[in-house]
HTML snippet that shows the backbone in 3Dmol.js (N, CA, C, O; Angstrom):
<script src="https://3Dmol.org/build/3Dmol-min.js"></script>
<div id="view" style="width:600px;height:400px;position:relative"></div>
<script>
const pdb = `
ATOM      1  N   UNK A   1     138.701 132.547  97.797  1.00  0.00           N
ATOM      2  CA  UNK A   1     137.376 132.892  97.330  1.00  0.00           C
ATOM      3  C   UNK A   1     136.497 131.647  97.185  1.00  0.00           C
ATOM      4  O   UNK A   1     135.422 131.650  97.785  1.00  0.00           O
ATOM      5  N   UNK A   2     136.772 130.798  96.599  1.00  0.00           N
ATOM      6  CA  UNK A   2     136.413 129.442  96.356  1.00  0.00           C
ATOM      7  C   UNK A   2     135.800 128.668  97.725  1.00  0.00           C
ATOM      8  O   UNK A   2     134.739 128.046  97.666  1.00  0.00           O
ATOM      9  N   UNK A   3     136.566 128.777  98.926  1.00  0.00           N
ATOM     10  CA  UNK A   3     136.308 128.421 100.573  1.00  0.00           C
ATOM     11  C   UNK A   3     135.048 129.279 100.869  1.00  0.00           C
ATOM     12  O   UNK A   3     134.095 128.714 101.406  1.00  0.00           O
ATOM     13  N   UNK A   4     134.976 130.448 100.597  1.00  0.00           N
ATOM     14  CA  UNK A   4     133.932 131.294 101.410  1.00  0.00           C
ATOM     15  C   UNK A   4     132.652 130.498 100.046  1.00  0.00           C
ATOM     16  O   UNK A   4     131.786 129.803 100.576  1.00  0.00           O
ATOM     17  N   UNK A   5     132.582 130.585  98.751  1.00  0.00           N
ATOM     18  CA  UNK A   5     131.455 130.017  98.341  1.00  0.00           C
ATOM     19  C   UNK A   5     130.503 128.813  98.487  1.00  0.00           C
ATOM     20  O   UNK A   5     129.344 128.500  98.214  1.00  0.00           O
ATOM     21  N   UNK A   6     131.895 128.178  99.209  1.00  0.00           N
ATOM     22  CA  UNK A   6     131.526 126.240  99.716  1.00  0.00           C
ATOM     23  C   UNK A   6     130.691 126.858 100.901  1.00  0.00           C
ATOM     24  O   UNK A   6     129.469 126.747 100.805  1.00  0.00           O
ATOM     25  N   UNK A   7     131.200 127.487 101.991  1.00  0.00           N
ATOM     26  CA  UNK A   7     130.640 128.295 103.045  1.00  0.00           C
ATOM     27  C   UNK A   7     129.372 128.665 102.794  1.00  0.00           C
ATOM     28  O   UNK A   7     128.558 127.906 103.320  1.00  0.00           O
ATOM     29  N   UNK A   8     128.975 129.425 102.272  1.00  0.00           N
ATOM     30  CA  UNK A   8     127.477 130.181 101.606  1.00  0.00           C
ATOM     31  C   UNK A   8     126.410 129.324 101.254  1.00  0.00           C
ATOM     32  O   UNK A   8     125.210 129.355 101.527  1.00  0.00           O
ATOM     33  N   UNK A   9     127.204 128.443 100.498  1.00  0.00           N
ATOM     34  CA  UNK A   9     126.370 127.126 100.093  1.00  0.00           C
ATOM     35  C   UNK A   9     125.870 125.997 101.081  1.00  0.00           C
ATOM     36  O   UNK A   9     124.706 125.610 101.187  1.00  0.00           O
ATOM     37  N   UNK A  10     127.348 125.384 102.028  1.00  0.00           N
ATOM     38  CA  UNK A  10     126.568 124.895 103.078  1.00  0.00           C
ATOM     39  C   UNK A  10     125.502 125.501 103.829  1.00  0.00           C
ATOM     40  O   UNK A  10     124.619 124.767 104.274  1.00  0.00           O
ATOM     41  N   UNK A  11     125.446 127.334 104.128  1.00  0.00           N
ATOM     42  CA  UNK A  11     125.106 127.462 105.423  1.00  0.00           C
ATOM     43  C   UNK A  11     123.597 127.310 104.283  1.00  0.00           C
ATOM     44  O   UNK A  11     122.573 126.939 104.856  1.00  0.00           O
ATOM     45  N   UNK A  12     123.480 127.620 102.582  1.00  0.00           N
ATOM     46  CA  UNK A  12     122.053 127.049 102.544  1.00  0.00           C
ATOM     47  C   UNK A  12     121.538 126.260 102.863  1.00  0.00           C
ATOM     48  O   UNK A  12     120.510 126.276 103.539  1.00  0.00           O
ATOM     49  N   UNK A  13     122.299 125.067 102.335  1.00  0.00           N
ATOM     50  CA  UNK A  13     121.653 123.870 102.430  1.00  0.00           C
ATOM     51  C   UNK A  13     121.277 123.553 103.881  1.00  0.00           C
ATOM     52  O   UNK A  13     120.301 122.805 103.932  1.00  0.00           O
ATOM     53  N   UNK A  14     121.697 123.854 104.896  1.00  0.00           N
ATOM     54  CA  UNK A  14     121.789 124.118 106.471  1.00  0.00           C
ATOM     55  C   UNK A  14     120.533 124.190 107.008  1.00  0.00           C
ATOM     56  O   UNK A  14     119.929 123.398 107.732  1.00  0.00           O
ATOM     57  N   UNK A  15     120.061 125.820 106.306  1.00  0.00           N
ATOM     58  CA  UNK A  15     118.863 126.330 106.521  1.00  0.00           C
ATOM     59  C   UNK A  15     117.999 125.479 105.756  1.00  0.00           C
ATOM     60  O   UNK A  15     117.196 124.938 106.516  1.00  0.00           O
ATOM     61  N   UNK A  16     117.840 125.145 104.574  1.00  0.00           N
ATOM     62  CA  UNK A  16     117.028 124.362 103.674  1.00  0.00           C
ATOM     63  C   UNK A  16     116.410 123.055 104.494  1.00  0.00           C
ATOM     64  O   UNK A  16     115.218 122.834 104.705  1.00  0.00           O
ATOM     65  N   UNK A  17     117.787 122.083 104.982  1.00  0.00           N
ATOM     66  CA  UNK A  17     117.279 121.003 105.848  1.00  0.00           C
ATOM     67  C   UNK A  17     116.923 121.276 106.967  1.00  0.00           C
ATOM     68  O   UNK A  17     116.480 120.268 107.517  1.00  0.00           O
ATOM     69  N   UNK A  18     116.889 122.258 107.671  1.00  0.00           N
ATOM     70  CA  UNK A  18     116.746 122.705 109.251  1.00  0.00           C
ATOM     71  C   UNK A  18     115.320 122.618 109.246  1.00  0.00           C
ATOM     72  O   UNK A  18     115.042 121.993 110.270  1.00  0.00           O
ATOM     73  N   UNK A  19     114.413 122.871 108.725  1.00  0.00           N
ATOM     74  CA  UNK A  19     113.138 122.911 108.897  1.00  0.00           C
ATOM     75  C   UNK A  19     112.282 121.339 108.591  1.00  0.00           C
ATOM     76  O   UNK A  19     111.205 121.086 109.131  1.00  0.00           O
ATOM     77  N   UNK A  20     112.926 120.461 107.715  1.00  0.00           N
ATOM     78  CA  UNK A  20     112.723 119.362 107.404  1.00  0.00           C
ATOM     79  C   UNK A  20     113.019 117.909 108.277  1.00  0.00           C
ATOM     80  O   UNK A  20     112.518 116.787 108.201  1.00  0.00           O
ATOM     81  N   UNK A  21     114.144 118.540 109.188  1.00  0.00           N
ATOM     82  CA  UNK A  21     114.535 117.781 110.309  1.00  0.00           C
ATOM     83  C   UNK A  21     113.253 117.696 111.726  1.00  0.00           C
ATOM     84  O   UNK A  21     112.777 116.817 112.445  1.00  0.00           O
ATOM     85  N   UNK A  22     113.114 119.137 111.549  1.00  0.00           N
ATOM     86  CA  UNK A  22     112.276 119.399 112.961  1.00  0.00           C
ATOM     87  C   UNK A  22     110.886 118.691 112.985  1.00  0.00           C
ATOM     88  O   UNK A  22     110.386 118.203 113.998  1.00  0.00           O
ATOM     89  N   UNK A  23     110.010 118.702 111.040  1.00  0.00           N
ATOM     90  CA  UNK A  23     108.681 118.344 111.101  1.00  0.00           C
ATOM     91  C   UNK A  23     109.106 116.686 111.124  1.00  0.00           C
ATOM     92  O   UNK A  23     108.155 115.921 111.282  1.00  0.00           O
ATOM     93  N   UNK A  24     110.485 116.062 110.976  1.00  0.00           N
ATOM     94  CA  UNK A  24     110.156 114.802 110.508  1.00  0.00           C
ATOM     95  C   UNK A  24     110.155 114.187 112.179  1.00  0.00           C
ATOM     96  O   UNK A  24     109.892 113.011 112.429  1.00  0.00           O
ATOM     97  N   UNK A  25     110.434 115.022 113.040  1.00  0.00           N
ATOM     98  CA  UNK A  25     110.474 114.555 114.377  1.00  0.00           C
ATOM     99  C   UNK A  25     109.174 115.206 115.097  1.00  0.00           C
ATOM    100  O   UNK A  25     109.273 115.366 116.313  1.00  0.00           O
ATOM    101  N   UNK A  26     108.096 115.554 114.536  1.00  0.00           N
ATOM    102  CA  UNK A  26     106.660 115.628 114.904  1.00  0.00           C
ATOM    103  C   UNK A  26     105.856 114.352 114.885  1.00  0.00           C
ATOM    104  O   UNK A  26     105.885 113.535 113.965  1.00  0.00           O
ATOM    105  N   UNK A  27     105.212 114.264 115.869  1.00  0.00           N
ATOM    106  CA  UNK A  27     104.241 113.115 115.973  1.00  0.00           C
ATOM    107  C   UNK A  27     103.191 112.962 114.647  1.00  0.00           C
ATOM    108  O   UNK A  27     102.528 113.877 114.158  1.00  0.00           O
ATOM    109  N   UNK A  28     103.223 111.704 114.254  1.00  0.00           N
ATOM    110  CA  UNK A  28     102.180 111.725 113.118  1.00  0.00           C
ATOM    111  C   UNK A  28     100.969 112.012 113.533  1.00  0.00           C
ATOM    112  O   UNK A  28     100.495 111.960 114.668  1.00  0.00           O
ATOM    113  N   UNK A  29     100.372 112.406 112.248  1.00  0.00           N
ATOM    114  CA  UNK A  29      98.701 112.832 112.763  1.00  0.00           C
ATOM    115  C   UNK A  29      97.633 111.352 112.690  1.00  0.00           C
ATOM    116  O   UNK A  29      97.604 110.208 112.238  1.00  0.00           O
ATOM    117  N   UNK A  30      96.969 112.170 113.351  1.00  0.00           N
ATOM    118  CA  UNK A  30      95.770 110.459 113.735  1.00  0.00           C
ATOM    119  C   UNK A  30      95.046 110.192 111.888  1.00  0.00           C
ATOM    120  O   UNK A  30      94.183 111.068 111.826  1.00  0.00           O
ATOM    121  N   UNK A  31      95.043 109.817 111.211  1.00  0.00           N
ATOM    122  CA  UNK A  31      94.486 109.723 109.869  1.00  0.00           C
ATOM    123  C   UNK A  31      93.046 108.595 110.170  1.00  0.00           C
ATOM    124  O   UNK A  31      92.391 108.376 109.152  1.00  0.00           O
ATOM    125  N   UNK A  32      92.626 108.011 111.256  1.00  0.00           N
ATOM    126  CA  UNK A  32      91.807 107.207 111.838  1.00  0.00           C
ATOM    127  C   UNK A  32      90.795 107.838 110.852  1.00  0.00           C
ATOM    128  O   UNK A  32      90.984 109.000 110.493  1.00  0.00           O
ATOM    129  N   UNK A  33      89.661 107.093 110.362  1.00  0.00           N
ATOM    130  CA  UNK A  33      88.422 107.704 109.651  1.00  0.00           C
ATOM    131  C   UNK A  33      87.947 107.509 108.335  1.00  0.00           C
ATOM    132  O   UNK A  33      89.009 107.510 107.713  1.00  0.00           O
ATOM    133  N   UNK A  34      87.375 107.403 107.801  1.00  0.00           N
ATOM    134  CA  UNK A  34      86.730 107.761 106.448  1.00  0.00           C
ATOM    135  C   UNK A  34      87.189 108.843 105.153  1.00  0.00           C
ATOM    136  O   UNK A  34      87.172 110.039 105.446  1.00  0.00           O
ATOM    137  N   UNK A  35      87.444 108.605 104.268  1.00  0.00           N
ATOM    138  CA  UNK A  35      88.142 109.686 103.236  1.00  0.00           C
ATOM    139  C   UNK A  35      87.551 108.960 101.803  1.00  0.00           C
ATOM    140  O   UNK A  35      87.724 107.891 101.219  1.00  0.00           O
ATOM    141  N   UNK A  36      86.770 110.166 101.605  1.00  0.00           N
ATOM    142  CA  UNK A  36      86.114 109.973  99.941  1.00  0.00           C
ATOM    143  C   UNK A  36      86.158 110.946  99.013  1.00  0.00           C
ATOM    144  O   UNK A  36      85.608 112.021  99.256  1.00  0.00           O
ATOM    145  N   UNK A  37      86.741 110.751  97.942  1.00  0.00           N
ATOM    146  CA  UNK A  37      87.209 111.835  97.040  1.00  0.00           C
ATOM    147  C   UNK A  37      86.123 112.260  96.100  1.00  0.00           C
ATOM    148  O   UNK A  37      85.584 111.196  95.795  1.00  0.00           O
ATOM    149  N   UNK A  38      85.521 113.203  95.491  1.00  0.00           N
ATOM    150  CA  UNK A  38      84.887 113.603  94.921  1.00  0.00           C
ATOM    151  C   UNK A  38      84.509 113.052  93.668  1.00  0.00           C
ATOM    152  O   UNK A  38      85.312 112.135  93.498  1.00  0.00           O
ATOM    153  N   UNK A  39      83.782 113.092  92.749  1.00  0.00           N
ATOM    154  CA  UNK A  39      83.965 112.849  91.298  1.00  0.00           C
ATOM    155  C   UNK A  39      85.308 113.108  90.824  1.00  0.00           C
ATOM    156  O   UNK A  39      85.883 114.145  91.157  1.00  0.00           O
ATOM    157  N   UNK A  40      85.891 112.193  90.022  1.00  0.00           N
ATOM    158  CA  UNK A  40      87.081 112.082  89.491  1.00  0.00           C
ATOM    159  C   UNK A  40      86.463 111.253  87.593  1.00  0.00           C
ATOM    160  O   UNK A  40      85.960 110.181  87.257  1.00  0.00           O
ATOM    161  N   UNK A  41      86.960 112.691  86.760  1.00  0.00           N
ATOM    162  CA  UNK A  41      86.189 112.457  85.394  1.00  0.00           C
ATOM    163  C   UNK A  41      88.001 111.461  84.646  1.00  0.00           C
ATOM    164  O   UNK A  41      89.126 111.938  84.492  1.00  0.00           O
ATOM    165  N   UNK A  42      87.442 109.924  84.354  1.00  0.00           N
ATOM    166  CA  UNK A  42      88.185 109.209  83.442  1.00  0.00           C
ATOM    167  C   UNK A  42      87.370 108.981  82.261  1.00  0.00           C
ATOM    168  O   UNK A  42      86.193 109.244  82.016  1.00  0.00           O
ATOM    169  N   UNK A  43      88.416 108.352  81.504  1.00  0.00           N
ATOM    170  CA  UNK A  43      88.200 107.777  79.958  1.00  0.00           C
ATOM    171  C   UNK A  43      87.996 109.000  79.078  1.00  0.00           C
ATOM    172  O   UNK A  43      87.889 110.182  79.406  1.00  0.00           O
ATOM    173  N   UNK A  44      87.965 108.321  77.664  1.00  0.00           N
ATOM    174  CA  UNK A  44      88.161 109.362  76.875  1.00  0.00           C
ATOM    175  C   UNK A  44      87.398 110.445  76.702  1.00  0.00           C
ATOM    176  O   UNK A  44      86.200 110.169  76.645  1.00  0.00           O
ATOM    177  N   UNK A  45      87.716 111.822  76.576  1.00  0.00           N
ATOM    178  CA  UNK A  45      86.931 112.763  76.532  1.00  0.00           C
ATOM    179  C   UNK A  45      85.932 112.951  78.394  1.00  0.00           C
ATOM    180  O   UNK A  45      84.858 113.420  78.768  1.00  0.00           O
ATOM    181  N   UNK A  46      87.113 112.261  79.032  1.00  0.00           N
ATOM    182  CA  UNK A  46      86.312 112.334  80.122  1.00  0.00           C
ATOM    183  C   UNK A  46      84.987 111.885  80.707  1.00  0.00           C
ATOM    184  O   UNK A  46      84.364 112.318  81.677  1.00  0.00           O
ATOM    185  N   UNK A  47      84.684 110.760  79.739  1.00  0.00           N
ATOM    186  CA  UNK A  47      82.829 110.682  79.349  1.00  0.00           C
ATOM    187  C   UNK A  47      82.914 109.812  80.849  1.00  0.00           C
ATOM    188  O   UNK A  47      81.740 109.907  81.206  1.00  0.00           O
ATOM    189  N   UNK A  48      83.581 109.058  81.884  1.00  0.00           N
ATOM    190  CA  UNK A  48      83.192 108.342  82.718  1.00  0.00           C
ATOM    191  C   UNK A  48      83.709 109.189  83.897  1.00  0.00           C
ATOM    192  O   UNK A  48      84.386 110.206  83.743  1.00  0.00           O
ATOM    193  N   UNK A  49      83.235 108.552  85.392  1.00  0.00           N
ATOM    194  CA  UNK A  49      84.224 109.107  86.474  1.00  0.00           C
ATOM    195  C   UNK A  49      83.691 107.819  87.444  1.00  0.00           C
ATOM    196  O   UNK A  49      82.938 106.869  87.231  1.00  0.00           O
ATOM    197  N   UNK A  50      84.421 108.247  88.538  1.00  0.00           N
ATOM    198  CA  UNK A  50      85.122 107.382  89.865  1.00  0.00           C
ATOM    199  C   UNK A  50      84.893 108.091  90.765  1.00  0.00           C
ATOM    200  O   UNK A  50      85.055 109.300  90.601  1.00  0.00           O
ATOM    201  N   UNK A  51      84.394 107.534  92.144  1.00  0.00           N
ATOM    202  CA  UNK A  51      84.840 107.693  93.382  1.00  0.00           C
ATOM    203  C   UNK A  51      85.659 106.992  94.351  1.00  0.00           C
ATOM    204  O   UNK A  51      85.195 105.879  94.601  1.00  0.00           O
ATOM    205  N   UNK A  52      86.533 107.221  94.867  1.00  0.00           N
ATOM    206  CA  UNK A  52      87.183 106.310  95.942  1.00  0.00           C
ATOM    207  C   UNK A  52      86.825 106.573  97.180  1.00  0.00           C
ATOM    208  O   UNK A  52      86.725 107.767  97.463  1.00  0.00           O
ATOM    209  N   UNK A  53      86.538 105.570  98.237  1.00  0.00           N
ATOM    210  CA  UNK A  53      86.339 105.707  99.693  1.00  0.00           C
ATOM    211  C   UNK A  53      87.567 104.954  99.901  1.00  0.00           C
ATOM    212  O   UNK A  53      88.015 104.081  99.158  1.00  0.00           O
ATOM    213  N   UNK A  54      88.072 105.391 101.009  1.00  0.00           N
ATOM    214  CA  UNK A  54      89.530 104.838 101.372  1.00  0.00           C
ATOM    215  C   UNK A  54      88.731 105.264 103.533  1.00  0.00           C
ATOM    216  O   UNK A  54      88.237 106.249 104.082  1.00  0.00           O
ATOM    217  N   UNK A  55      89.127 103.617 104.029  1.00  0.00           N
ATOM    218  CA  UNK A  55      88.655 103.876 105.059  1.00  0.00           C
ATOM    219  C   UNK A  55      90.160 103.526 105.984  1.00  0.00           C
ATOM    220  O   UNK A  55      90.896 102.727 105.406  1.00  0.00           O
ATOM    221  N   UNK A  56      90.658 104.036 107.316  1.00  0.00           N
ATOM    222  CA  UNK A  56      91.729 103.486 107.116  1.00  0.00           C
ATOM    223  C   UNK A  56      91.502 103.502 109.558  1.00  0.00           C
ATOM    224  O   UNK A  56      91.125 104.314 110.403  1.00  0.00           O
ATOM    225  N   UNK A  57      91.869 102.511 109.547  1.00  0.00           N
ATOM    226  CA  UNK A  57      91.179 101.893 111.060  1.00  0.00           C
ATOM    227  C   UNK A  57      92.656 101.594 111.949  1.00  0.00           C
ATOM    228  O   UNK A  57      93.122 100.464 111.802  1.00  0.00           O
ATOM    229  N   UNK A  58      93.247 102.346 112.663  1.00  0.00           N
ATOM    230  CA  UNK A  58      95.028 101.548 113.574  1.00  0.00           C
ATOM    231  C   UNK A  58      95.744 101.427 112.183  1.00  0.00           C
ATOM    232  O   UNK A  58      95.916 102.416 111.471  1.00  0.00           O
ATOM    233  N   UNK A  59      96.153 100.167 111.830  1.00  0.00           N
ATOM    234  CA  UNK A  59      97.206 100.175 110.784  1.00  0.00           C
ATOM    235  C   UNK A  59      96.589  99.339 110.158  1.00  0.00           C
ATOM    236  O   UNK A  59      97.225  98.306 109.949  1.00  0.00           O
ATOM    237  N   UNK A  60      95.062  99.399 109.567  1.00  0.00           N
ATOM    238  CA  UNK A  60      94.085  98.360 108.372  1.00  0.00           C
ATOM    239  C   UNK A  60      93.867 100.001 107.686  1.00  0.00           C
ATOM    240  O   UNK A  60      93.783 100.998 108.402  1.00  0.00           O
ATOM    241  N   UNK A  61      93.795 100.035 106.117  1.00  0.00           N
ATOM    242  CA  UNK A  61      93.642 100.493 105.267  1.00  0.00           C
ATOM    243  C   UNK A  61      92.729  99.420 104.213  1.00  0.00           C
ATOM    244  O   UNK A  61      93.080  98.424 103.581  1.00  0.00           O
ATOM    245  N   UNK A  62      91.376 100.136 104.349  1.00  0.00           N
ATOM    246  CA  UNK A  62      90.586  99.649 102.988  1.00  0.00           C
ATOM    247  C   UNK A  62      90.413 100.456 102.118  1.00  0.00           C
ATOM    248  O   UNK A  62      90.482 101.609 102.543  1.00  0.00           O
ATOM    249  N   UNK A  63      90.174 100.349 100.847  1.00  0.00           N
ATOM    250  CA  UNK A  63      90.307 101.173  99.614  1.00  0.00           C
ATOM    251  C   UNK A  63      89.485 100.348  98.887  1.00  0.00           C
ATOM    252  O   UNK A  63      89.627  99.129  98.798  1.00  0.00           O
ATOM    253  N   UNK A  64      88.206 101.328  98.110  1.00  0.00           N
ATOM    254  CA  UNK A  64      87.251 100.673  97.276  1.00  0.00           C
ATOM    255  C   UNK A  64      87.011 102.070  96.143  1.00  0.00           C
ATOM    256  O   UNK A  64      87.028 103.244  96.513  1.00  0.00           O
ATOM    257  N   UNK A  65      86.886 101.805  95.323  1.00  0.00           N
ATOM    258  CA  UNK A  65      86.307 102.481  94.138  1.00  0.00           C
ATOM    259  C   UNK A  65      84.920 102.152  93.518  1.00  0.00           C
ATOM    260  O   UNK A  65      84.509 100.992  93.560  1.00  0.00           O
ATOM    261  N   UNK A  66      84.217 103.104  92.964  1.00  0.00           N
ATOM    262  CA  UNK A  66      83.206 102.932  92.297  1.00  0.00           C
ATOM    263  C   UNK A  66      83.227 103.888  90.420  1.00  0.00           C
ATOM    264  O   UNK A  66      83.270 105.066  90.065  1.00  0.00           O
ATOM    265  N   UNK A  67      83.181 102.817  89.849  1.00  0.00           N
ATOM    266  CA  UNK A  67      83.098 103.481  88.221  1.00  0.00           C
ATOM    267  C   UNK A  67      81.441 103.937  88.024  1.00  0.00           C
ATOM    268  O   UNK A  67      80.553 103.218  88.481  1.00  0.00           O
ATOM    269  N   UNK A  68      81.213 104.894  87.474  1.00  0.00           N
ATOM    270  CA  UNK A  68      80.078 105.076  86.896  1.00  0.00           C
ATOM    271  C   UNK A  68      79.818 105.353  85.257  1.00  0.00           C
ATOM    272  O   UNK A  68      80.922 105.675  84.819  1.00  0.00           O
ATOM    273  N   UNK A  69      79.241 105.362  84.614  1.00  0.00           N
ATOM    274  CA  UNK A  69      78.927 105.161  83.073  1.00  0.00           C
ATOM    275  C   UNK A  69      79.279 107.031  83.120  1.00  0.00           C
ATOM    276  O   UNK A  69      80.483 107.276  83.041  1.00  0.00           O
ATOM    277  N   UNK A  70      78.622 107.915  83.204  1.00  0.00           N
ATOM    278  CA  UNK A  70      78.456 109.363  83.231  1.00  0.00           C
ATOM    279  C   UNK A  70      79.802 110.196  83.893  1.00  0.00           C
ATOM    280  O   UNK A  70      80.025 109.705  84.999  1.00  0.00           O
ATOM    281  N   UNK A  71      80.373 110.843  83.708  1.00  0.00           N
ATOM    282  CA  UNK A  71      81.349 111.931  84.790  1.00  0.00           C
ATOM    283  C   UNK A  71      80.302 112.446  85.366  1.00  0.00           C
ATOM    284  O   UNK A  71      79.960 112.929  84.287  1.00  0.00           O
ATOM    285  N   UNK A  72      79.592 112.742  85.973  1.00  0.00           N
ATOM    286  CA  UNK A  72      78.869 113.194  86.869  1.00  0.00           C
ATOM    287  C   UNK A  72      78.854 112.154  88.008  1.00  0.00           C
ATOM    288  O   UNK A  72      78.725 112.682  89.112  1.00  0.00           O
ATOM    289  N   UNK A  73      78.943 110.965  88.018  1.00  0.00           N
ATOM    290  CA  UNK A  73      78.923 110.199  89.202  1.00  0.00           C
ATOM    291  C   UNK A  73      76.982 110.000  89.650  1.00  0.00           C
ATOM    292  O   UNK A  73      76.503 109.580  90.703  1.00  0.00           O
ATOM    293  N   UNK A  74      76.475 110.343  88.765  1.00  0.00           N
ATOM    294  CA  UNK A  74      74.883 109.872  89.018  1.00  0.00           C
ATOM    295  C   UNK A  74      74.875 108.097  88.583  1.00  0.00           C
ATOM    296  O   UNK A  74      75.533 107.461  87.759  1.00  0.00           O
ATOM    297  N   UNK A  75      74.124 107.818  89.272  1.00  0.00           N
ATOM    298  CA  UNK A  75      73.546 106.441  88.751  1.00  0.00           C
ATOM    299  C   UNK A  75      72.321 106.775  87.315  1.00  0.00           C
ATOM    300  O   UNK A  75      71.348 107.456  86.993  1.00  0.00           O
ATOM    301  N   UNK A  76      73.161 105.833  86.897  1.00  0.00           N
ATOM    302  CA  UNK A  76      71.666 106.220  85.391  1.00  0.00           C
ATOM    303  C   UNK A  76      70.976 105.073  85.207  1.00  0.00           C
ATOM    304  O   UNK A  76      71.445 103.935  85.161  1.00  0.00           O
ATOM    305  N   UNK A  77      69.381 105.544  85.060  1.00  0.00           N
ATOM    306  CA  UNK A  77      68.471 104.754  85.554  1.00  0.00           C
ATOM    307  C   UNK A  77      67.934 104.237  84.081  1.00  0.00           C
ATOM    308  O   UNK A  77      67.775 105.175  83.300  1.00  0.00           O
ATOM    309  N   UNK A  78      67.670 103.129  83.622  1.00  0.00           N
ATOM    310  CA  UNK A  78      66.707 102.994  82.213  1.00  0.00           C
ATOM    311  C   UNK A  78      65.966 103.477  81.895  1.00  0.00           C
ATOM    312  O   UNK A  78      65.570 104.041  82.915  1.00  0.00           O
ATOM    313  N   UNK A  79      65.204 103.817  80.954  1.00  0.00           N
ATOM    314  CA  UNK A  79      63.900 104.491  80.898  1.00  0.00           C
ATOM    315  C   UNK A  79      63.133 103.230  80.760  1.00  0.00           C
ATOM    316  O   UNK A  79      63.739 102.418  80.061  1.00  0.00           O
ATOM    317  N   UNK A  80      61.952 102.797  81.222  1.00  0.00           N
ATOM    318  CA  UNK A  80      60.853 101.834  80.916  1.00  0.00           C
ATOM    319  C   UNK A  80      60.467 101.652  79.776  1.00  0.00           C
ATOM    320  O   UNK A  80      59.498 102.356  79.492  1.00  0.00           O
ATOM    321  N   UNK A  81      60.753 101.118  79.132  1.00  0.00           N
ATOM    322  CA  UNK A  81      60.577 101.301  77.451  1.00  0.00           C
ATOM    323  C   UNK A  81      58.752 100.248  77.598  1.00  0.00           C
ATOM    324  O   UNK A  81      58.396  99.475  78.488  1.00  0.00           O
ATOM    325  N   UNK A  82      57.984 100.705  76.290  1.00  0.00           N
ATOM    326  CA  UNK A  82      56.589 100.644  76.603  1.00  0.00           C
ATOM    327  C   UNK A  82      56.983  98.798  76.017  1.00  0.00           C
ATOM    328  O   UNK A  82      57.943  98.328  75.407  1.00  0.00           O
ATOM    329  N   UNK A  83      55.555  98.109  76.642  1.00  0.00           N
ATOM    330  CA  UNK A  83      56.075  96.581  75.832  1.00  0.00           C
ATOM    331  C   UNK A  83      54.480  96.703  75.093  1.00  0.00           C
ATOM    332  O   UNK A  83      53.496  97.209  75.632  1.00  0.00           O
ATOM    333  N   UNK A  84      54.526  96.211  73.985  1.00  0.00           N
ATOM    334  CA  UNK A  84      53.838  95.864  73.023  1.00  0.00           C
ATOM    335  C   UNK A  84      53.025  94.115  73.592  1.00  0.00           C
ATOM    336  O   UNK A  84      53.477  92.974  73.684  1.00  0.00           O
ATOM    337  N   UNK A  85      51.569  94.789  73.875  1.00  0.00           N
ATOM    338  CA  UNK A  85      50.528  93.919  74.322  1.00  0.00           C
ATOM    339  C   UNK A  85      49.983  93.729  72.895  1.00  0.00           C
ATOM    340  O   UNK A  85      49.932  94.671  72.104  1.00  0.00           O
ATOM    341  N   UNK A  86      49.502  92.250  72.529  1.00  0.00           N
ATOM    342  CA  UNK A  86      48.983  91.738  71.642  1.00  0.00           C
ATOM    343  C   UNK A  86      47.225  91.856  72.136  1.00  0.00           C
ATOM    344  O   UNK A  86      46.797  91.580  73.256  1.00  0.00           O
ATOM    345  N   UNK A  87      46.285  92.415  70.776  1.00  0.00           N
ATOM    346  CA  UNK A  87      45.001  92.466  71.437  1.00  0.00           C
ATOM    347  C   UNK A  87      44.297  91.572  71.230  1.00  0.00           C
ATOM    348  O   UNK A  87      43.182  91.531  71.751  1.00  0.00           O
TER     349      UNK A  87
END
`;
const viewer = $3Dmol.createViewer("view");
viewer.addModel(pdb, "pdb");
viewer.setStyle({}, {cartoon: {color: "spectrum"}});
viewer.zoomTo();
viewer.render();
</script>
């Protein structure tokens, strides 16, 4: 009884790796191009976020990030505050 369960079990594991063998012998895909991830909300309460551009060219990979003050990923602009003219 013990022989036929070893049996059952290999023929899983069999099937399990059979499909994992076949994709690892597929040609990789071309990843050539530009890739930028959306707003990504960090820090506490989420109050900041990030974008990453990841550019990636043959076998050169660049990777840059940008932090912004807001999770929204807007640039925030000053307000002009008025200046006090002497008369």
């Amino acid at each position: 009884m013990t022989l036929i369960r070893y049996l059952v079990a290999g023929t899983y594991l069999l099937a399990l790796a059979a499909p994992a063998t076949a994709f690892a012998q597929e040609k990789p895909l071309n990843l050539n191009g530009e890739w930028t991830t959306d707003c990504l909300a960090i820090g506490k309460n989420d109050r900041h976020g990030y974008i990453t551009r990841i550019t990636i060219r043959d076998k050169e990979v660049t990777a840059t990030s940008q932090i912004y003050a807001k999770n929204s990923c807007k640039i925030v602009r000053r307000r002009k505050t008025a200046t006090h003219r002497p008369s």
